[in-house]
BAKEKE-67281 format. One record per residue (C-alpha): x, y, z; residue in one letter. Coordinates in nm, 3 decimals. Layout:
<atoms>
{east = X | north = Y | up = Z | rest = a}
...
</atoms>
This chain:
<atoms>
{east = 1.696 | north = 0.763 | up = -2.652 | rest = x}
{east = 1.491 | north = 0.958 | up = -2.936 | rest = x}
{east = 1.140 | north = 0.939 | up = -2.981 | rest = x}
{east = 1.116 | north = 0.763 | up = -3.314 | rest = x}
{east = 1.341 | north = 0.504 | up = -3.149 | rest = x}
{east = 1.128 | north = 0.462 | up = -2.861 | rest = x}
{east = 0.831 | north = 0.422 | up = -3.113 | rest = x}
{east = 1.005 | north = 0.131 | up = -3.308 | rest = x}
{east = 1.022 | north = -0.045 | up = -2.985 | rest = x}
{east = 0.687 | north = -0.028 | up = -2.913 | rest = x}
{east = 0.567 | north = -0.170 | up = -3.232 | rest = x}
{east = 0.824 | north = -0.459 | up = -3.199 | rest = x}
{east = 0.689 | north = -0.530 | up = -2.878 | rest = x}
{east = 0.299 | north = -0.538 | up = -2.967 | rest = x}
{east = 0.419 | north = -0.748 | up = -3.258 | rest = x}
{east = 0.504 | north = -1.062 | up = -3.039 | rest = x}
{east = 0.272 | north = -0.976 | up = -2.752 | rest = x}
{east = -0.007 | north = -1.243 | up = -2.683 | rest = x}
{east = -0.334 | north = -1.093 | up = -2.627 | rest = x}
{east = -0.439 | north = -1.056 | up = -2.254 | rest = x}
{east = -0.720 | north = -1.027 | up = -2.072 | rest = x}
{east = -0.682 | north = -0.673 | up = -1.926 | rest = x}
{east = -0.546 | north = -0.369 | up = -2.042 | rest = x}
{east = -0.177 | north = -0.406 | up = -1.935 | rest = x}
{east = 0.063 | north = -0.109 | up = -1.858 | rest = x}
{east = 0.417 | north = -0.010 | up = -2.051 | rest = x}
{east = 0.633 | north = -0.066 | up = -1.791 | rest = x}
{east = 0.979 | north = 0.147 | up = -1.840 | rest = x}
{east = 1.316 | north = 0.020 | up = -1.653 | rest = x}
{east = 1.638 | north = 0.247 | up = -1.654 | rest = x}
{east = 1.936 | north = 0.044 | up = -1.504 | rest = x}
{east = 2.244 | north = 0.255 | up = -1.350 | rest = x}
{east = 2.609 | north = 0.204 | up = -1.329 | rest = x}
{east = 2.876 | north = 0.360 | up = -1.164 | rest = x}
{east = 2.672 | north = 0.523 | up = -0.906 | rest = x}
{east = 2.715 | north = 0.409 | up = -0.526 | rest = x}
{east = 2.400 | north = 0.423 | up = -0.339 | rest = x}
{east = 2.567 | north = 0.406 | up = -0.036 | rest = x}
{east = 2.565 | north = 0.754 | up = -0.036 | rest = x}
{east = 2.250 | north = 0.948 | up = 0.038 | rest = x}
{east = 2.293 | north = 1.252 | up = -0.201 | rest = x}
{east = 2.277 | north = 0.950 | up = -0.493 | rest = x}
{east = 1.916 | north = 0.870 | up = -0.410 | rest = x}
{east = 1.635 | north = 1.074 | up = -0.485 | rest = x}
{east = 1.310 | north = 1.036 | up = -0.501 | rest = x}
{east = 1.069 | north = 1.291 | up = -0.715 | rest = x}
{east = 0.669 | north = 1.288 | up = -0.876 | rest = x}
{east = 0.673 | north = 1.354 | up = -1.226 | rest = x}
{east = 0.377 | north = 1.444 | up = -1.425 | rest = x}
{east = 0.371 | north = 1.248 | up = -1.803 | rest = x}
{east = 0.327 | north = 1.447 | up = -2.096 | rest = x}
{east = 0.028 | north = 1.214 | up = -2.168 | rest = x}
{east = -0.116 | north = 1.074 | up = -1.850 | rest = x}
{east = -0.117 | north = 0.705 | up = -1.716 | rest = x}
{east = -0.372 | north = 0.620 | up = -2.028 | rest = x}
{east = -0.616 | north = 0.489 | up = -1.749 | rest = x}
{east = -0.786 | north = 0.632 | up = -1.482 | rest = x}
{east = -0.626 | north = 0.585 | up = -1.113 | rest = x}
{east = -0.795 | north = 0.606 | up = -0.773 | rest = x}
{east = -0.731 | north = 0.924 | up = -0.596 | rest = x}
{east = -0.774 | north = 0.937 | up = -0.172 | rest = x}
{east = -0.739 | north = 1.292 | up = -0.021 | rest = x}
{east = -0.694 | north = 1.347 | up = 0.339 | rest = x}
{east = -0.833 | north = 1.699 | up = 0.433 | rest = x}
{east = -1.050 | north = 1.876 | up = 0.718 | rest = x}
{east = -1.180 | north = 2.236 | up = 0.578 | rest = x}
{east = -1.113 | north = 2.042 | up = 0.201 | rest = x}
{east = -1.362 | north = 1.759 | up = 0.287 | rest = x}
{east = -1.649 | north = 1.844 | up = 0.129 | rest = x}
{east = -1.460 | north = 2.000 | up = -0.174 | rest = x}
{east = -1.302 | north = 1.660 | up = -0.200 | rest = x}
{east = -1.588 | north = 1.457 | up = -0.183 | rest = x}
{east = -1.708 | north = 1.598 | up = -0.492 | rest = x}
{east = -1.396 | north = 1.520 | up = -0.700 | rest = x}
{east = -1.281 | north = 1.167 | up = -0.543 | rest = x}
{east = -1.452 | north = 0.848 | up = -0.406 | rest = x}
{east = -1.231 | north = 0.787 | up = -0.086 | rest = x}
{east = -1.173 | north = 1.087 | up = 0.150 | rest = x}
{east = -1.022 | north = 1.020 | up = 0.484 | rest = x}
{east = -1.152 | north = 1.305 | up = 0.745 | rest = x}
{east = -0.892 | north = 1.418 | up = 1.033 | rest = x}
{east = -1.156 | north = 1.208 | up = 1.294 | rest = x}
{east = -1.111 | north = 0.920 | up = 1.061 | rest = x}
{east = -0.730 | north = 0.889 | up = 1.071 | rest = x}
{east = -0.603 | north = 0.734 | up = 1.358 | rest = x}
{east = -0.844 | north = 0.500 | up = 1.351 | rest = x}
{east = -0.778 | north = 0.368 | up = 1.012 | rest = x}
{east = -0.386 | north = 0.408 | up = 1.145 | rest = x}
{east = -0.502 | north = 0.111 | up = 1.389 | rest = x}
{east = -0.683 | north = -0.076 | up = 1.116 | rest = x}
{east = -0.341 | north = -0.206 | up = 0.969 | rest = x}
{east = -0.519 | north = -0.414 | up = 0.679 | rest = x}
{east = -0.765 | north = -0.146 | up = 0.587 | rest = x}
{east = -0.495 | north = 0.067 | up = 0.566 | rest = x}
{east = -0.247 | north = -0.107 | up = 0.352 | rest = x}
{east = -0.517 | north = -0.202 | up = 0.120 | rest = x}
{east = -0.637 | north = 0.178 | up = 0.074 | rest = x}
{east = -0.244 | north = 0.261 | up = 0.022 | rest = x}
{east = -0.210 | north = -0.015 | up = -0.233 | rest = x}
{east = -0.489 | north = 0.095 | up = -0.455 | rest = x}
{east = -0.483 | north = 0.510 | up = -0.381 | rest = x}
{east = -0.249 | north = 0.801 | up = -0.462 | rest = x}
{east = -0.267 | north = 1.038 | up = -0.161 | rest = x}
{east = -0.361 | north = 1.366 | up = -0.162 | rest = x}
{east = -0.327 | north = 1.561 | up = 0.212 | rest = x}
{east = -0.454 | north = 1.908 | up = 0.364 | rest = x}
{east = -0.167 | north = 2.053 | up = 0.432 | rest = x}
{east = -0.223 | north = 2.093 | up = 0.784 | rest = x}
{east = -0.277 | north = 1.723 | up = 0.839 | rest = x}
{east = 0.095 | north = 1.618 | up = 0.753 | rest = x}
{east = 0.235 | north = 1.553 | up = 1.043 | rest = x}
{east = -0.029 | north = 1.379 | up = 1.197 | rest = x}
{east = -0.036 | north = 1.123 | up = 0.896 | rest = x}
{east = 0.303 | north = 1.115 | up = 0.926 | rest = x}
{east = 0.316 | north = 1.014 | up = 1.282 | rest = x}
{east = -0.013 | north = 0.752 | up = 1.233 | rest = x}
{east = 0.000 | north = 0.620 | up = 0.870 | rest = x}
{east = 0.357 | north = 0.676 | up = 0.761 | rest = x}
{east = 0.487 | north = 0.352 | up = 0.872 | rest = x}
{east = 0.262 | north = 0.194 | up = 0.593 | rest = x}
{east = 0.271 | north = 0.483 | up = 0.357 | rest = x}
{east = 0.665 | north = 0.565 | up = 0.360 | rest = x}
{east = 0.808 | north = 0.231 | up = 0.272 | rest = x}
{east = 0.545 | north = 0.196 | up = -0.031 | rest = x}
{east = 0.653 | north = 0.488 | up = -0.181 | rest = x}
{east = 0.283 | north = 0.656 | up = -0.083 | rest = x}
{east = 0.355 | north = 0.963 | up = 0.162 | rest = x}
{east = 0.064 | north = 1.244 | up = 0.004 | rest = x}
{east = 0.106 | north = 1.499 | up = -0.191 | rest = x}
{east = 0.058 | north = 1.815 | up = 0.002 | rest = x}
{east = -0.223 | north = 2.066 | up = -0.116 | rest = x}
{east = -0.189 | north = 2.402 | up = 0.091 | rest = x}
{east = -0.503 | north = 2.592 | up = 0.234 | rest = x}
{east = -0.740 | north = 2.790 | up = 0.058 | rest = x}
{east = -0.674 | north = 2.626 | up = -0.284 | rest = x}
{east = -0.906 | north = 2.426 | up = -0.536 | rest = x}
{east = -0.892 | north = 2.045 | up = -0.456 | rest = x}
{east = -0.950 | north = 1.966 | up = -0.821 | rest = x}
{east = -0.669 | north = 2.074 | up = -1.015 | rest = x}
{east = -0.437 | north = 1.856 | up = -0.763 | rest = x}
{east = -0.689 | north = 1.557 | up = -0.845 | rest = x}
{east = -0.606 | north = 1.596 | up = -1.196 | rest = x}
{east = -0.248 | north = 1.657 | up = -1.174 | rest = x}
{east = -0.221 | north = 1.337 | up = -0.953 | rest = x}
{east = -0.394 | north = 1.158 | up = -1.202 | rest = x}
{east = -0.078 | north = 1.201 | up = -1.458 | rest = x}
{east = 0.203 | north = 1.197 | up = -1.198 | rest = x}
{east = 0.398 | north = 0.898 | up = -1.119 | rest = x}
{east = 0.668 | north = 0.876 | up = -0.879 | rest = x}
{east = 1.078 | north = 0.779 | up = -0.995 | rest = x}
{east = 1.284 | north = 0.671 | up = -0.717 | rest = x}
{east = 1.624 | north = 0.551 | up = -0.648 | rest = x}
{east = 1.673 | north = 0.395 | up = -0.352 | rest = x}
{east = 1.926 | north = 0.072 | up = -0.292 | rest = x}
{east = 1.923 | north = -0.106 | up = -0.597 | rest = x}
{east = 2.053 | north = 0.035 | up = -0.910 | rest = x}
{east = 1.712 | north = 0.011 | up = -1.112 | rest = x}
{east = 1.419 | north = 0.289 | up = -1.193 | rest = x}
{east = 1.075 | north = 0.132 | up = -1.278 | rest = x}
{east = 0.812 | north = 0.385 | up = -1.392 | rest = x}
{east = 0.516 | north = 0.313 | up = -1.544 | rest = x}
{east = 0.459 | north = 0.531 | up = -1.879 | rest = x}
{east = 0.123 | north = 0.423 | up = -1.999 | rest = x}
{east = -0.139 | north = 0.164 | up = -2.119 | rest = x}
{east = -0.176 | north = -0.014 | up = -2.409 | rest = x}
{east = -0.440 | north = 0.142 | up = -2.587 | rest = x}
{east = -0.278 | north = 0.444 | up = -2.569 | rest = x}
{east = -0.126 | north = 0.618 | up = -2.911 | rest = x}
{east = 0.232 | north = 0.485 | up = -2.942 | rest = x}
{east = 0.358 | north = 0.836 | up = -2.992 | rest = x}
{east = 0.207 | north = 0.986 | up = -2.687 | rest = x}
{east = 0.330 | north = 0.661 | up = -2.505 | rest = x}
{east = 0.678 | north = 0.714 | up = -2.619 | rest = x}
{east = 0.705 | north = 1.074 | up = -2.539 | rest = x}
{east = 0.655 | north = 0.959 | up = -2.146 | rest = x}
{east = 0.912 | north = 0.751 | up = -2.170 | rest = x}
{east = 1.141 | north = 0.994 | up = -2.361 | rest = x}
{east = 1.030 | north = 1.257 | up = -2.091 | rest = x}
{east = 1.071 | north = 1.017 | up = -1.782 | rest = x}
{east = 1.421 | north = 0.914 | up = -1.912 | rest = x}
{east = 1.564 | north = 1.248 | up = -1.937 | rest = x}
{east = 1.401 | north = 1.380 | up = -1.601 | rest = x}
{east = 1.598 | north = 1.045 | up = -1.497 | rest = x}
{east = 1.920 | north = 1.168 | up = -1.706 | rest = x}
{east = 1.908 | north = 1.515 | up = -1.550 | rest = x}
{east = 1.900 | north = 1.396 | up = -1.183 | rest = x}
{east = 2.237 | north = 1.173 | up = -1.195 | rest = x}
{east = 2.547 | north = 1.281 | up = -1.097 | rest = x}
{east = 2.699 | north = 1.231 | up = -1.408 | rest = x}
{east = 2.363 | north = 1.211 | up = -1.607 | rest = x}
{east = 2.386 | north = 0.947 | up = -1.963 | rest = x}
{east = 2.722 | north = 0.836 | up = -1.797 | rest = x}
{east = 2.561 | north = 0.661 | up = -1.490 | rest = x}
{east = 2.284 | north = 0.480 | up = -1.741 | rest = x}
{east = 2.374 | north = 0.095 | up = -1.890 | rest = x}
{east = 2.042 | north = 0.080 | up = -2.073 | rest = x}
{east = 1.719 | north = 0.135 | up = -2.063 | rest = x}
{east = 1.431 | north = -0.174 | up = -2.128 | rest = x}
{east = 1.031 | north = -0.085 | up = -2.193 | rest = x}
{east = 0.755 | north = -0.381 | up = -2.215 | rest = x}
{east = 0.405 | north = -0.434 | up = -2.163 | rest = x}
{east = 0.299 | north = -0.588 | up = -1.826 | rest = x}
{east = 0.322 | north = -0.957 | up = -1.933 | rest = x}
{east = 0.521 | north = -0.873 | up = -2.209 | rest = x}
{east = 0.927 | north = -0.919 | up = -2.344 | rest = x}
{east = 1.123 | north = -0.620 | up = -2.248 | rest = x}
{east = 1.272 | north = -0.377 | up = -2.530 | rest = x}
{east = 1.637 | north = -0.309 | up = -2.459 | rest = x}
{east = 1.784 | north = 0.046 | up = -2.545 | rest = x}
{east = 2.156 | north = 0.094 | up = -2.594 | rest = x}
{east = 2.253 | north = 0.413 | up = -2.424 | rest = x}
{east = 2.549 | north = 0.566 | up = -2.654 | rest = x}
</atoms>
């Protein structure tokens, strides 16, 4: 997968999209072969910051004690150590703040989110980002902002989302060309393990690659 490949796709794909009424995302799929996920050392899971950003903002929670006020100037949601196992209890408050947050945590407060909130956070794929003491909140906020997370777990399928829409189609495809060789670089036998590769808008067709 080259870049002006990658842009060719995307104009084919805005060509028979219908018009929506919200922005929607380009939504990038990478399907495996000849990889058995059986075995631990095949899965991975890793953030990844795009070249270009999501192309719309995203909501940012950070978890902190000494960081708290620092954080509150950067971010709309910050969780307080006194507040934690009490939203831990609040099971619906909870998943709903995991659903629509990336997480940001003092690095002191890891374990005990970890032992309160990780059985929501860990199977979503949400487990914070540690910052360590003493450092400037903001620069994590705005690396968060552009990071997205590519897993493998049990099925033999990465989704990552590499944009929006309105973004420029060359800055669009130069996430997906970056996300697909981060993706290339972590498998055992990199290009070998990949069938092909598919990239659509939200409500859109998908956009098949042939990996050669």
């Amino acid at each position: 997968m080259e870049k002006p490949e990658i842009i060719e796709k995307i104009k084919q794909a805005k060509e028979i999209s219908k018009p929506r009424k919200f922005k929607q995302t380009w939504d990038f799929s990478v399907v495996l072969k000849g990889i058995n996920l059986k075995k631990p050392e095949n899965r991975f899971s890793s953030d990844f910051t795009l070249p270009h950003g999501r192309g719309k903002d995203v909501k940012i929670a950070v978890i902190a004690d000494t960081m708290a006020n620092e954080a509150k100037k950067v971010v709309d949601t910050v969780i307080t150590k006194d507040e934690i196992e009490k939203l831990a209890k609040n099971k619906k408050k909870l998943k709903k703040l995991v659903d629509e947050h990336i997480f940001l945590c003092e690095v002191s407060l890891m374990p005990l989110v970890g032992k309160t909130m990780g059985i929501v956070m860990g199977p979503r794929g949400k487990m914070p980002r540690p910052v360590p003491p003493k450092m400037k909140i903001e620069p994590f906020v705005m690396s968060a902002k552009r990071t997205v997370r590519i897993a493998l777990k049990e099925t033999p399928v990465i989704n990552v989302v590499v944009g929006s829409e309105d973004m420029p189609e060359e800055n669009v495809a130069a996430n997906a060309e970056a996300v697909y060789n981060h993706i290339k670089d972590k498998l055992p036998k990199g290009a070998t393990n990949i069938r092909s590769a598919y990239l659509k808008l939200t409500m859109g067709k998908p956009m098949k690659f042939e990996v050669r």
